[in-house]
N, C-alpha and C positions, 0 to 999 in steps of 0.2 A: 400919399400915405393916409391912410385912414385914420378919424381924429383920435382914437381911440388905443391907435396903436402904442406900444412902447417901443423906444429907440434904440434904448441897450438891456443887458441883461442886466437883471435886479440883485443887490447883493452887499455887501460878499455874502457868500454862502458860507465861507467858514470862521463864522464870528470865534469861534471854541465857545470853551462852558461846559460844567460837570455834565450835562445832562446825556439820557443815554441817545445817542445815535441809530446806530445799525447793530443789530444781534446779526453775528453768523458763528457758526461752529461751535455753540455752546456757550458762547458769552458775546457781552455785552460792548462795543467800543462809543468810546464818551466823542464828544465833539471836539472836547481837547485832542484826542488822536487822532481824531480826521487831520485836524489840521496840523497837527504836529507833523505826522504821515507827508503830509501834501506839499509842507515848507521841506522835507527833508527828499523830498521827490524832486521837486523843482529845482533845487539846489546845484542837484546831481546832474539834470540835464542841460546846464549853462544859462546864461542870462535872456537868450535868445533861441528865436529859430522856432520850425516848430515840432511838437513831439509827437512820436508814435505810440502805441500804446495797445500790446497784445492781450486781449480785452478777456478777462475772466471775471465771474461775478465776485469776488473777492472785496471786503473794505477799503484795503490800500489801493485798488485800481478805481473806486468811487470816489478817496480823497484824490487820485490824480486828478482826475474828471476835473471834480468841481476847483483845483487848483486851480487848472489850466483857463478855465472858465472866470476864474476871478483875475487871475493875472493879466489876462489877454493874449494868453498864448495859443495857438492853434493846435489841436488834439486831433490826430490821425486815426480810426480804430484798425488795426489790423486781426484778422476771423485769427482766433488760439485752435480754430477746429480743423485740422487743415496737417499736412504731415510734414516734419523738417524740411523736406527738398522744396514742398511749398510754402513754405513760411520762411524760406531764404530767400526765393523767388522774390517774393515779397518786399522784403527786407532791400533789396535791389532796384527793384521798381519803383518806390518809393522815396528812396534816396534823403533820408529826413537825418539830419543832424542829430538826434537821438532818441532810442527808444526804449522802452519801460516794456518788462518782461517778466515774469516767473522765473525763478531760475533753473526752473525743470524744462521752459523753453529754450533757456539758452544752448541747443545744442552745437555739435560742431560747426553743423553745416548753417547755422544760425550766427555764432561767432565768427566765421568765414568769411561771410555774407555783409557783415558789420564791419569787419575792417576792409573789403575790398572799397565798402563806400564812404569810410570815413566816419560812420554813423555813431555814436558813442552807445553804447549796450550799457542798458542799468537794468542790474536786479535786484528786483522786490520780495518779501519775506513777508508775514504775517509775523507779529512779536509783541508782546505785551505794552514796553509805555507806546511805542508808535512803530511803523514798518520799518523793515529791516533793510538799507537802502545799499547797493556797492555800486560802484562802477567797473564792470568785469572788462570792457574794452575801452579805450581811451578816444576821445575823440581825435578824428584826423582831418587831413584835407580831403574835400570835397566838391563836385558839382553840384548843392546842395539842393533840394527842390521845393518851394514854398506854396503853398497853397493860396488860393486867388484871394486880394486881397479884403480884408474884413473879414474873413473865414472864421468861426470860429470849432465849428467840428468838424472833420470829414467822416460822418457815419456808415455801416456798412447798410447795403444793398439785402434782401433776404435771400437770395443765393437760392432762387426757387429752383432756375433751368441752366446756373452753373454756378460760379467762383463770385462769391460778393463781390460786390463794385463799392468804392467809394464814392460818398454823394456828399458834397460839400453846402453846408447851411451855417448862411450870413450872422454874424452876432446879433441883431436887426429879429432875423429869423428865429433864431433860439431863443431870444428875449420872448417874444407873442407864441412859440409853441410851450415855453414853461408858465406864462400867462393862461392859457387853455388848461394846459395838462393841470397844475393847479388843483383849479376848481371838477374837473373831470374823475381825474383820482383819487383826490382823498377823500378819507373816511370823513361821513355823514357827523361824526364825533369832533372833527376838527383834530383831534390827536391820537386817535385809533393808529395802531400800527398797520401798515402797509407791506403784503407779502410780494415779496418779487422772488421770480424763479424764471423769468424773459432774460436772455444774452442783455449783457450790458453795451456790445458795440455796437446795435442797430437801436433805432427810434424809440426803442420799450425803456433801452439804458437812461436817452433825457426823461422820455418822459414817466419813467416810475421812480428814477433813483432822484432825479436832483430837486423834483416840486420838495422831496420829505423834508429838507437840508433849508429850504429857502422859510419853508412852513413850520422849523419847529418839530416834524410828525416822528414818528420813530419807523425804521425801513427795515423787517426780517429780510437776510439776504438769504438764496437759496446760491446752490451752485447750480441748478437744472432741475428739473421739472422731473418731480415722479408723484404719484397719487396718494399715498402713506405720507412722505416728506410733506408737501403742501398741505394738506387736510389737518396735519398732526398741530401746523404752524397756525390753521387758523383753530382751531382750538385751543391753542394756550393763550395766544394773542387776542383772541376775539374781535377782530376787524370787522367795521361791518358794509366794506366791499372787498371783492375780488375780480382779481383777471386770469382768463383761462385761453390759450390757443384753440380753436379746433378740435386738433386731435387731442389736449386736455380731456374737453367735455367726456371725448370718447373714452377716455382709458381711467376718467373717475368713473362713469357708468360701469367698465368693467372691475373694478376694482370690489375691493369686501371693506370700503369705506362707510362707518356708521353717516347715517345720516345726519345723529344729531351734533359731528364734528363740528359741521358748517352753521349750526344752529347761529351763530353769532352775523353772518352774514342776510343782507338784504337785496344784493343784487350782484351778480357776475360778469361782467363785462368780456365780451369775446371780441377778440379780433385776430388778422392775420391769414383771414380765409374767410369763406364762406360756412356757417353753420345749419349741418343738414334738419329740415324740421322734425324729422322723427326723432335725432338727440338731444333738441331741443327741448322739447315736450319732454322725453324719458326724463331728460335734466331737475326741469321745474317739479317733475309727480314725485321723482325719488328722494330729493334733497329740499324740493317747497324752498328755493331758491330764481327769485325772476332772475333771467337769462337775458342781457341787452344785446347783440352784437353792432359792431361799428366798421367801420369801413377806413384806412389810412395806408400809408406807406411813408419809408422813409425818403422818397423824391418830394412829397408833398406838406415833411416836416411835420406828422402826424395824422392825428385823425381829422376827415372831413365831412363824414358824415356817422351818428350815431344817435339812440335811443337812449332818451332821458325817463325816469323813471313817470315822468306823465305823460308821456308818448307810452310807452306801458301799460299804464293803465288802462290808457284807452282805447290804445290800437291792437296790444297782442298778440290777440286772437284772430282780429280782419285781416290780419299782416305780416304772420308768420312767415318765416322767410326773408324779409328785408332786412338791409342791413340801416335802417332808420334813416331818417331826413337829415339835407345839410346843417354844420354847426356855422353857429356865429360868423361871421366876416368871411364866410366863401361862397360859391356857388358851383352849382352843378348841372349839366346839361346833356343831352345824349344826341347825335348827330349822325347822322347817312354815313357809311363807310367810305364809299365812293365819292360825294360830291362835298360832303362835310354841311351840309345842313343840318338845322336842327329837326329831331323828329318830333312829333306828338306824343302827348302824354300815352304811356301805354304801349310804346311802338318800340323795338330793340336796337339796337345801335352802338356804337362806340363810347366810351364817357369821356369827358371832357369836364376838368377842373379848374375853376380860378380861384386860390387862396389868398387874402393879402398877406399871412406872413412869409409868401414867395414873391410877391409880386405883381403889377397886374395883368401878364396876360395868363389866355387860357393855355391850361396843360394838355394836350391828348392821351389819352392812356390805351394801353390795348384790352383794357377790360371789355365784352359785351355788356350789356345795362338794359335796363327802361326804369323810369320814373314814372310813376302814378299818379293820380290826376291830385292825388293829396301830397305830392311830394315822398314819396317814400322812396326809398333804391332798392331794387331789384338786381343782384350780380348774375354774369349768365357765363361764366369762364371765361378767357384770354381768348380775344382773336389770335393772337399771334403764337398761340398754341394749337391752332384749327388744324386737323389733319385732312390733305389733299389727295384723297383716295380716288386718281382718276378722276378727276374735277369733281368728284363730290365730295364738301367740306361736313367735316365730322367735328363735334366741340365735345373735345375728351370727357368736361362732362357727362355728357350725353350717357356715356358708357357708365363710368364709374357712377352716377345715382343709379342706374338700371341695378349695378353689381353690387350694391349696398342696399338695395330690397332682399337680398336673399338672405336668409335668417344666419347662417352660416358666416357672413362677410363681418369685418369688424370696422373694414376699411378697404380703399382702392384706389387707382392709378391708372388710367391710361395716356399713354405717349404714340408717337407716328415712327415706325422706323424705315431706312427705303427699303425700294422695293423697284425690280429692273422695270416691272410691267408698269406696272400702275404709278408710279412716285413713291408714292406711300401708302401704305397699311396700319390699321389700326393695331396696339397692341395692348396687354394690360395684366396686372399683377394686383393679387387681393389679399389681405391682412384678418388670418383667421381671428372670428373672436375668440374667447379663451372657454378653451374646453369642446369647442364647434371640430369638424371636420367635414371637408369640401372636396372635389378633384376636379379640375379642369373640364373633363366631359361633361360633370352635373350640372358645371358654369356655363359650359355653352350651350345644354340644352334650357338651361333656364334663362338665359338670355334671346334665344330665339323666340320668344312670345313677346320679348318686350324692345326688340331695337329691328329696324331694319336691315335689311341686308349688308347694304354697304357699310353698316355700323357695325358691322359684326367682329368681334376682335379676331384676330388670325392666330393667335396664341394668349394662352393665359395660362400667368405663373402662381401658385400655390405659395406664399408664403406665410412665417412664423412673425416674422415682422418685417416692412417697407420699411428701405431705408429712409434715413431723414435729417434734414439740419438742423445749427444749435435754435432757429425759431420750430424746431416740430413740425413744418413742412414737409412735404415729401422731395425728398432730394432725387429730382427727375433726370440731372445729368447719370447718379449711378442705376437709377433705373434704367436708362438706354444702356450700360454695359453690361446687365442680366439677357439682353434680348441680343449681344453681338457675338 
């Protein structure tokens, strides 16, 4: 263990006290409600066991969070994004002694679902002195299922190339990722308000909602991400950071967002993807906001690598494109596909991570990579997204930056679907910008100067918008059933 590390989670988080909390919907909730909320949540779900929690950005599912978290009870996230018959699935598979729900989820096949496993069903309400708590199903017997032991979340997965997974992170773990996240996110101000509009049941939920709670800071909750909403929040608020997904950057560029909205802000931090450099650049000329992007996931319990604002300074011109140098207490290294060596600075490969708030060995990831001889990270798309066109491998990149030069595109996607001949073919779907108009032929003729052959997509679909999940990823499993 690294001398540095902390053991357990730092807290309580919910001391109460008048002061304000989290604004969502138009007012203000005190810390007295969090916790008031959180003792009358916990209550509900029995003295033990551990609880599920279908995760909507809402207060009362922030005071479950940080309940569960001070208690030491184990918190399950289950995706709210996802339709009844999958969220009984769920409910099922899971097997948790009880869970905490909106009561707009509680459908039949929801309730169903919760007495076949005995699971105790609680619904939740937003309500003025604290949340509104019932217990709609009673708890029963059960083959109950417990999460390994010391767990303290099981967060989700981002559900890039199908159905989130739960990823289980040790109390141990969540103590040293809200030590990071901390100093990472909060406002330059020390009590600048903090805008969140990321899902709260993946990595974004620890680490934007609960640093605010341990710190004091005040957390604007959003329910989801739109460019009007978030812009509007940091103009009243005047924080003077922000975080934007990706396809954020993209859809504030397109938007009729005054610049001087953001005037309050000093730097935007991007994660969750790769940020292409042309919206990079639009970003910083439109809004004179530096643009950091970072690199993490929820297997890795956060971010690993990212740009700090004097890494900016000095680099963001030579280095456009990277996603910044390793942070504090991990390392990074990129390795031969095949034999697992490491490669040279400058050379592409697989990445490979060791964290101490995981542990110590190395992780493999299927990211492609290279590292520069300064240390910076370069992302190059998923191996294990490579399309097998007749043994020639394609990195769906490849295509989609080709198809994101065309003035026309706003956005893009390409996936591999089979194919009797060859295995696989490339395929791909683009996201007009607003007010542009494109047609498949003009795409493929303008692709033909820029990809080679076997790169060439076999079809492209014309859309108004890609779909996509609650992280603003492009949801690639419903893309392959556009192409079936």
């Amino acid at each position: 263990m690294p001398p540095s590390a902390r053991t357990d989670i730092p807290g309580p988080m919910l001391l109460g006290g008048a002061e304000n909390a989290i604004f969502y919907g138009g007012r203000w909730r005190s810390r007295d409600w969090l916790e008031r909320s959180a003792r009358a949540i916990l209550a509900a779900t029995g003295a033990t066991g551990a609880i599920g929690l279908v995760a909507r950005n809402r207060p009362h599912h922030i005071a479950a969070m940080a309940g569960a978290l001070d208690a030491g009870r184990a918190l399950t996230m289950i995706s709210s994004a996802q339709s009844p018959v999958r969220l009984a699935a769920d409910i099922r598979r899971l097997c948790l002694r009880a869970i905490v729900a909106e009561r707009s989820d509680w459908t039949s096949e929801a309730l169903e679902a919760a007495r076949d496993t005995g699971s105790a069903a609680i619904s939740v309400e937003d309500a003025q002195e604290c949340a509104a708590v019932e217990l709609v199903v009673e708890p029963g017997e059960g083959k109950f299922r417990e999460p390994p032991p010391g767990t303290a979340l099981e967060l989700l997965s981002s559900g890039t190339t199908g159905a989130p997974k739960q990823v289980a992170l040790s109390r141990f773990t969540v103590a040293n990722t809200l030590a990071a996240s901390a100093s990472m996110y909060a406002g330059s101000e020390g009590q600048a308000a903090q805008i969140m509009a990321a899902p709260l049941g993946n990595i974004t939920g620890l680490s934007y909602a609960m640093p605010p709670l341990l710190n004091g800071q005040p957390l604007v909750l959003l329910d989801k991400f739109s460019p009007e909403e978030w812009a509007g929040a940091v103009r009243e608020f005047r924080p003077t950071r922000g975080a934007l997904p990706p396809a954020g950057i993209r859809m504030m560029l397109d938007s009729d967002v005054p610049p001087e909205w953001l005037s309050s802000l000093e730097v935007v931090g991007v994660g969750g993807g790769r940020i292409e450099p042309e919206l990079h650049v639009q970003f910083e000329q439109r809004f004179d906001v530096a643009v950091t992007p970072a690199y993490g996931a929820t297997e890795f319990a956060g971010v690993v690598a990212a740009w700090t604002l004097d890494l900016y300074r000095q680099f963001h011109e030579a280095k456009r494109g990277s996603a910044g140098q390793v942070v504090p207490n991990a390392q990074l290294r990129v390795v031969d596909m095949e034999a697992g060596k490491p490669r040279s600075p400058g050379e592409e490969g697989l990445l490979e991570i060791q964290v101490d708030r995981i542990g110590p060995d190395w992780i493999r990831t299927t990211d492609l990579a290279h590292i520069d001889e300064d240390g910076f990270l370069f992302l190059h798309g998923r191996a294990d997204a490579a399309i097998n066109r007749g043994g020639f491998k394609i990195v769906p990149e490849t295509i989609t930056n080709a198809l994101c030069e065309h003035p026309a595109v706003g956005d893009a996607a390409a996936i591999g679907i089979p194919d009797e001949r060859l295995g696989e073919v490339p395929v791909a779907a683009v996201e007009l910008a607003p007010g542009q108009a494109a047609s498949s032929e003009e795409l493929r003729k303008f692709l033909s100067d820029r990809l080679l052959a076997y790169q060439q997509p076999v079809e492209i679909h014309v859309l108004n918008r890609l779909p996509r999940n609650p992280s603003m990823k492009v949801a690639l499993g419903e893309l392959k059933v556009l192409f079936q």
